[in-house]
Z-matrix of the N, CA and C atoms (Angstrom, degrees):
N
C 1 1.441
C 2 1.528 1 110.63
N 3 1.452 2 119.50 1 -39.08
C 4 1.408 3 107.26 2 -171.97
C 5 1.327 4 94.93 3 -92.22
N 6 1.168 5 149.52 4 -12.39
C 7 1.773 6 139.11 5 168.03
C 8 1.320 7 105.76 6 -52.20
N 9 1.380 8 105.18 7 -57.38
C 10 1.921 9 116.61 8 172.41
C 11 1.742 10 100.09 9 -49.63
N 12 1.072 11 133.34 10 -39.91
C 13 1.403 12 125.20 11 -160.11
C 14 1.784 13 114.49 12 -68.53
N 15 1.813 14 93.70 13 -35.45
C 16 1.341 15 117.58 14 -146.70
C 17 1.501 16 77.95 15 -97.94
N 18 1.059 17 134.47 16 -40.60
C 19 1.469 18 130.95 17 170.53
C 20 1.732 19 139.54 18 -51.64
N 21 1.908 20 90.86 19 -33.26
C 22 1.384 21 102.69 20 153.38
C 23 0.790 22 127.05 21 -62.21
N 24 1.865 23 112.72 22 -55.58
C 25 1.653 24 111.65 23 174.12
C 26 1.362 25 120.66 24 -58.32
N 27 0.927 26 145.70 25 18.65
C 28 1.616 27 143.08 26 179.68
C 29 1.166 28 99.08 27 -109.84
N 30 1.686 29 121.02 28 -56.92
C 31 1.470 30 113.52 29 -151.08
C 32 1.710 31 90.32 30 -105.39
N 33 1.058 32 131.74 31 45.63
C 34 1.888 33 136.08 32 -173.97
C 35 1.512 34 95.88 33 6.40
N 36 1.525 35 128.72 34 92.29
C 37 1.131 36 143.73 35 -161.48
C 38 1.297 37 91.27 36 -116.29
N 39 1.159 38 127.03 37 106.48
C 40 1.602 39 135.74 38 177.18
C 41 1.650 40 97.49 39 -111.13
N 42 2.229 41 106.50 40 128.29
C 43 0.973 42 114.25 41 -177.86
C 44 1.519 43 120.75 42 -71.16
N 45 1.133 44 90.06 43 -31.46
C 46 1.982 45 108.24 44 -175.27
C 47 1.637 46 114.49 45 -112.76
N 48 1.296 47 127.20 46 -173.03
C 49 1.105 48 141.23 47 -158.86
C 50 1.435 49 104.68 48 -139.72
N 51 1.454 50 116.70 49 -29.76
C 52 1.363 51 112.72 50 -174.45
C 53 1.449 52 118.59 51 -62.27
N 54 0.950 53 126.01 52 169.57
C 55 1.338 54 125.06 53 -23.03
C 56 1.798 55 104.08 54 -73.15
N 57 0.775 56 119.45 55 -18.61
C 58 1.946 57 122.87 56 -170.09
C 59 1.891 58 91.11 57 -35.69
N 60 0.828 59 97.02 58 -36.92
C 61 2.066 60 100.84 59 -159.12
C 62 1.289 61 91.31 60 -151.26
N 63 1.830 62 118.46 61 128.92
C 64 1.459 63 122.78 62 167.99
C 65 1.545 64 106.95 63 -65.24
N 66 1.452 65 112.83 64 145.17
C 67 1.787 66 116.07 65 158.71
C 68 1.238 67 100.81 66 -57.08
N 69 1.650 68 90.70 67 140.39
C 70 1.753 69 118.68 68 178.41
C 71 2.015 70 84.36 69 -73.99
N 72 1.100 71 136.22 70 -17.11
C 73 1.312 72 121.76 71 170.09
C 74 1.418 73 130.32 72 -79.19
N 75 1.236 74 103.46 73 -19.79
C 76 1.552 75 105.91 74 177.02
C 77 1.762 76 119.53 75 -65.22
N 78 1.417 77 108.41 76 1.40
C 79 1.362 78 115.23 77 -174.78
C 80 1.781 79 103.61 78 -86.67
N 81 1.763 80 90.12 79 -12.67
C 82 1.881 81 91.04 80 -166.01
C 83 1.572 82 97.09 81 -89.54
N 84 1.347 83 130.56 82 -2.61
C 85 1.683 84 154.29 83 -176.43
C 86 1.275 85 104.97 84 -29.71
N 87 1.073 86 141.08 85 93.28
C 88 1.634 87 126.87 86 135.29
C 89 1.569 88 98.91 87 -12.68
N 90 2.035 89 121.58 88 117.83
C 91 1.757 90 93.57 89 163.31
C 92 1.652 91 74.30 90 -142.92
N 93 1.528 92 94.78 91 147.70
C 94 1.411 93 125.58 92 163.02
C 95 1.884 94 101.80 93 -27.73
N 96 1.440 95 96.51 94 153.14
C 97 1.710 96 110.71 95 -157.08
C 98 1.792 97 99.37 96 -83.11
N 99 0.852 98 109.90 97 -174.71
C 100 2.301 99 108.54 98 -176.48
C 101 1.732 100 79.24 99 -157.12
N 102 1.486 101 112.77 100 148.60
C 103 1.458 102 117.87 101 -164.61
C 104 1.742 103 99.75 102 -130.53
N 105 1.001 104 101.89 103 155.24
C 106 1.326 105 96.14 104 172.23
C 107 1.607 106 117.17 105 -126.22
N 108 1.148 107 107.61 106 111.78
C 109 1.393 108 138.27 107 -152.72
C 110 2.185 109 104.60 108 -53.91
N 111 1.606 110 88.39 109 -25.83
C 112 1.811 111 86.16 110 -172.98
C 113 1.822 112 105.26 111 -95.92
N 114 1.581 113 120.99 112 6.89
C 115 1.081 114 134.22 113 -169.01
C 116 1.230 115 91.36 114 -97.47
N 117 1.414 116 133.36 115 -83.56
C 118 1.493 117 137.70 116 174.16
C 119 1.074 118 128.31 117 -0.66
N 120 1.333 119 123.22 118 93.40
C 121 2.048 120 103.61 119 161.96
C 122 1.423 121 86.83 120 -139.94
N 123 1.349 122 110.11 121 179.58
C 124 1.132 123 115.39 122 -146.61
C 125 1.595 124 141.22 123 -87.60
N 126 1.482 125 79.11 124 -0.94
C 127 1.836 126 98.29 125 164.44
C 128 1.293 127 95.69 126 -76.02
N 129 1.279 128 127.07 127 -71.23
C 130 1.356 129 131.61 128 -155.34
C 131 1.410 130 109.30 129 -58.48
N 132 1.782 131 127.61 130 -24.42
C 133 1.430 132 108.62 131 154.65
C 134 1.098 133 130.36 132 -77.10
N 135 1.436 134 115.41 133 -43.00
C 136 1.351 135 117.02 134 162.63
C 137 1.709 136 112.68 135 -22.26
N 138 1.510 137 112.86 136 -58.48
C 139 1.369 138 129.56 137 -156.31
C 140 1.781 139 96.40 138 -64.55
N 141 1.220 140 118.45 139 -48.60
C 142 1.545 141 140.26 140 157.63
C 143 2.098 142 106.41 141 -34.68
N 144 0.962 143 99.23 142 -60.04
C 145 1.303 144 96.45 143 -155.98
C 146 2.192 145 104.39 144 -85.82
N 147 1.702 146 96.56 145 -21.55
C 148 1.345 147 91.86 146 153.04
C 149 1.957 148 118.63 147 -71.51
N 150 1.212 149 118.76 148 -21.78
C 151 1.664 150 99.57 149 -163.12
C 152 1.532 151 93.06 150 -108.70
N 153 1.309 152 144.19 151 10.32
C 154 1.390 153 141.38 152 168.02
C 155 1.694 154 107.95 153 -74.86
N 156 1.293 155 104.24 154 103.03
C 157 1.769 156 106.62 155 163.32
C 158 1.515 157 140.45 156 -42.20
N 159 1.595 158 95.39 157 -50.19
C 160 1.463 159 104.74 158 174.58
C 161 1.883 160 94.39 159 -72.80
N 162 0.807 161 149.90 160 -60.04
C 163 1.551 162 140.22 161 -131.42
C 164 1.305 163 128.65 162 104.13
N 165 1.621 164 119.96 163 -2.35
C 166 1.195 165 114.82 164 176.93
C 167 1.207 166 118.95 165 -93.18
N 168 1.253 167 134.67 166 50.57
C 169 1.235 168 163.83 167 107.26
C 170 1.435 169 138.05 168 -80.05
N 171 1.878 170 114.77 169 98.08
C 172 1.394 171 102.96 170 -169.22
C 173 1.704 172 101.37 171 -146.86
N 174 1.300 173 125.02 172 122.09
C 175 1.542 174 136.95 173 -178.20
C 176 1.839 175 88.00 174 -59.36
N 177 1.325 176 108.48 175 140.12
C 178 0.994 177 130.90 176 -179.47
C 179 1.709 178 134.38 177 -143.68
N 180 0.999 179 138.85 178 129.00
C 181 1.509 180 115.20 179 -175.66
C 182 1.775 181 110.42 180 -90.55
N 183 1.058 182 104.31 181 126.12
C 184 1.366 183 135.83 182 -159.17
C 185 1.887 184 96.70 183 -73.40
N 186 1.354 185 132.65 184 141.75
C 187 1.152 186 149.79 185 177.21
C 188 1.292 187 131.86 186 -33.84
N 189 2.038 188 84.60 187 -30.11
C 190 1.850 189 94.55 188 178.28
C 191 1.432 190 102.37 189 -121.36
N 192 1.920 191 100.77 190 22.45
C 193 1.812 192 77.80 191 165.36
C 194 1.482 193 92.13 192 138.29
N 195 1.344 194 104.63 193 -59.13
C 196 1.930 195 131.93 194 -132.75
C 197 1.605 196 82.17 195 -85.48
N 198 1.818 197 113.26 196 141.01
C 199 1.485 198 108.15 197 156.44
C 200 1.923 199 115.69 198 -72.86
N 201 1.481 200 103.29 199 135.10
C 202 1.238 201 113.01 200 175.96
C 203 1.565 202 111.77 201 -103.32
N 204 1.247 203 109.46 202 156.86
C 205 1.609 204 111.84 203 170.67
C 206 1.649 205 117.66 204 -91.91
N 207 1.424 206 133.34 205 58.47
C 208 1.231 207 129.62 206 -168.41
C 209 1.851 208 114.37 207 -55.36
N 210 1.134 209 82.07 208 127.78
C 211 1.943 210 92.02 209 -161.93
C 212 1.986 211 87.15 210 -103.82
N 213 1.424 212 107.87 211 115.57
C 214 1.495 213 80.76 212 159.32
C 215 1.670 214 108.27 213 -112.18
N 216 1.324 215 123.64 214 147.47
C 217 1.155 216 125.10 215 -179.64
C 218 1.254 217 117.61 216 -113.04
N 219 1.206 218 125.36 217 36.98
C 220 1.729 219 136.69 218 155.26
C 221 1.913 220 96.23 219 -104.70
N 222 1.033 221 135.29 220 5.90
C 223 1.133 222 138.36 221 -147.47
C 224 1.924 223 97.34 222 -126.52
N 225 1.777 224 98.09 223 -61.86
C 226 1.187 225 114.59 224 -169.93
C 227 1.832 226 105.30 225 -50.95
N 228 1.485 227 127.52 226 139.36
C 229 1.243 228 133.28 227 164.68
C 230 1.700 229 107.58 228 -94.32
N 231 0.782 230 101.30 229 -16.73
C 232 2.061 231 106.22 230 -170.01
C 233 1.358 232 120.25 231 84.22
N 234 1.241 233 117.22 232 23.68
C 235 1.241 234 124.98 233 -170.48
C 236 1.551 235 122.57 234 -45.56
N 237 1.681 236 98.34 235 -37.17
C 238 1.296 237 102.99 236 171.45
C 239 1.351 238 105.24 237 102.54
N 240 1.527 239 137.35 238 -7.04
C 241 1.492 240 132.27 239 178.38
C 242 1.204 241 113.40 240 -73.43
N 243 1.284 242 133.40 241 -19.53
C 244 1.197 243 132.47 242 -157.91
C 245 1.681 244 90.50 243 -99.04
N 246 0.842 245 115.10 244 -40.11
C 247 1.857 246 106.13 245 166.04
C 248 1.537 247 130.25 246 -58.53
N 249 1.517 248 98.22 247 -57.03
C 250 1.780 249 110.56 248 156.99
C 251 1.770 250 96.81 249 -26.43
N 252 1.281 251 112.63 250 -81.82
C 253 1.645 252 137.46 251 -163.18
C 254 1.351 253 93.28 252 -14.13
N 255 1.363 254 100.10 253 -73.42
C 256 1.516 255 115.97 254 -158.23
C 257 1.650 256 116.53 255 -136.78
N 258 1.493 257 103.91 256 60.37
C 259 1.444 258 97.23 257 -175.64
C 260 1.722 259 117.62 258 -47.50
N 261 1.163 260 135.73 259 -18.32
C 262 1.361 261 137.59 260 -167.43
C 263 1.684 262 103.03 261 -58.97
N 264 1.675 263 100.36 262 -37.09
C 265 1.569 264 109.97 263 -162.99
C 266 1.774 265 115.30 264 -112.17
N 267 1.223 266 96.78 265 6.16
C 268 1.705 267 98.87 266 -169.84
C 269 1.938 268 96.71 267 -148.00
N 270 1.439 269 97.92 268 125.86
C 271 1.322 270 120.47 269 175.63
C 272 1.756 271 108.99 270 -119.40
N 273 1.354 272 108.43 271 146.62
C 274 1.715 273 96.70 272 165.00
C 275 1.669 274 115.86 273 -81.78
N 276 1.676 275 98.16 274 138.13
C 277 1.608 276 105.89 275 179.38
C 278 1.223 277 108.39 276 -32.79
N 279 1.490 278 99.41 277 -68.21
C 280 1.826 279 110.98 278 -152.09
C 281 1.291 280 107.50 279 86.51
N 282 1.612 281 116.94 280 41.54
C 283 1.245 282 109.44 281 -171.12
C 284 1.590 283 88.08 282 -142.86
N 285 1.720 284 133.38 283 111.46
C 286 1.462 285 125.39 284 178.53
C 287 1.473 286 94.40 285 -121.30
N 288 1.685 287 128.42 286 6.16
C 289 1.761 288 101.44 287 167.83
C 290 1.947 289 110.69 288 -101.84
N 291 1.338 290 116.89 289 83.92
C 292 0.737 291 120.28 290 -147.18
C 293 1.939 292 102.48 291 -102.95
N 294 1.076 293 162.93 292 80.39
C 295 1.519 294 162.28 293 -84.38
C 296 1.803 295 117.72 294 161.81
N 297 1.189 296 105.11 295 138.05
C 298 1.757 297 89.96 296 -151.19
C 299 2.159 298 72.16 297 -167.21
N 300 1.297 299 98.42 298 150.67
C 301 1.709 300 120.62 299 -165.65
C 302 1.596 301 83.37 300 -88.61
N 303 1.731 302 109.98 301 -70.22
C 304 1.429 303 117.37 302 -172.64
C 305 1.584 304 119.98 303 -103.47
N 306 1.006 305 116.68 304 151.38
C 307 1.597 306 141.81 305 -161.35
C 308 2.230 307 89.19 306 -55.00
N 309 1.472 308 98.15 307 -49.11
C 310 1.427 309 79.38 308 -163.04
C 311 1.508 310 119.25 309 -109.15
N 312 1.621 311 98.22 310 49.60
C 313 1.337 312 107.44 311 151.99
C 314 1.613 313 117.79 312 -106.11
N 315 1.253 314 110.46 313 12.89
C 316 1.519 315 114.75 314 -175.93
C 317 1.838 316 103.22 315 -106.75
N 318 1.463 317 111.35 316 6.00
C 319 1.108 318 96.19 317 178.44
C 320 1.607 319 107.86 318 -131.41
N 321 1.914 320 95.26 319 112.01
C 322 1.433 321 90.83 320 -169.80
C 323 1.760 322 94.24 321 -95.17
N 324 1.563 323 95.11 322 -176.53
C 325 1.465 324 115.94 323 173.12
C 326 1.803 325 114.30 324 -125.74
N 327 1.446 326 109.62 325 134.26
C 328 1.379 327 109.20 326 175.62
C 329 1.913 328 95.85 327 -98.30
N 330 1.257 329 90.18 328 156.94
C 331 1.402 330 82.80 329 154.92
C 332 1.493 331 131.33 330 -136.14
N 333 1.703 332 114.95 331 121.04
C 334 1.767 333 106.59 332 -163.23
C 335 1.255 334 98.01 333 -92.09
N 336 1.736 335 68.81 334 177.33
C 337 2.094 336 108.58 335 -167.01
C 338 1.405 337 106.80 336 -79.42
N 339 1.239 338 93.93 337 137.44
C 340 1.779 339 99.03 338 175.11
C 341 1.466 340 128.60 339 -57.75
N 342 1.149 341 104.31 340 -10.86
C 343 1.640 342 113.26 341 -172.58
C 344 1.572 343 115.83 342 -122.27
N 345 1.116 344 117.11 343 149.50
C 346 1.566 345 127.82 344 -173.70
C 347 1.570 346 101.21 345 -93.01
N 348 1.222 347 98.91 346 144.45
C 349 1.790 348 114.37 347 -169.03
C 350 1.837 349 83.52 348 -83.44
């Protein structure tokens, strides 16, 4: 282990590329889910916010009334169920640098359609 160590330091053997150039691996990423806002109504979040593990999925009534789908993503692990659920309405971001100063900018809100597909 320390031959390998002493070997890095000689030849400045850098494991990664980032940030200069993203890893060709970050495409293989578990990344938090992206929703599509005209898919949503309110079974299907409901249905969402029952199969999410962590909890960052929760039906909510929205400011002007309307139920919203509040997604928080300091919460989300990427598990990926909430896509299974309902692929029609949930795609992966493709987004894993995810960083925020305060707690409640990580929790957005969708807002669904009144009517069931």
């Amino acid at each position: 282990m320390t031959l390998w160590f002493v070997r890095g330091l000689r030849r400045g053997v850098v494991t990664t590329r980032y940030p200069a150039r993203p890893e060709e691996s970050s495409a293989f990423l578990p990344t938090p889910p992206a929703f599509r806002p005209r898919a949503l109504t309110p079974v299907t979040a409901g249905r969402l916010a029952e199969t999410c593990p962590s909890g960052a999925l929760q039906v909510v009534t929205g400011e002007r009334g309307g139920d919203v789908l509040a997604f928080d993503v300091g919460r989300c692990t990427a598990c990926g169920r909430c896509a299974a659920e309902a692929p029609h309405a949930v795609t992966p971001s493709g987004a894993f640098e995810l960083a925020a100063t305060t707690r409640s900018v990580l929790i957005k809100t969708i807002p669904l359609r009144g009517e069931e597909r």
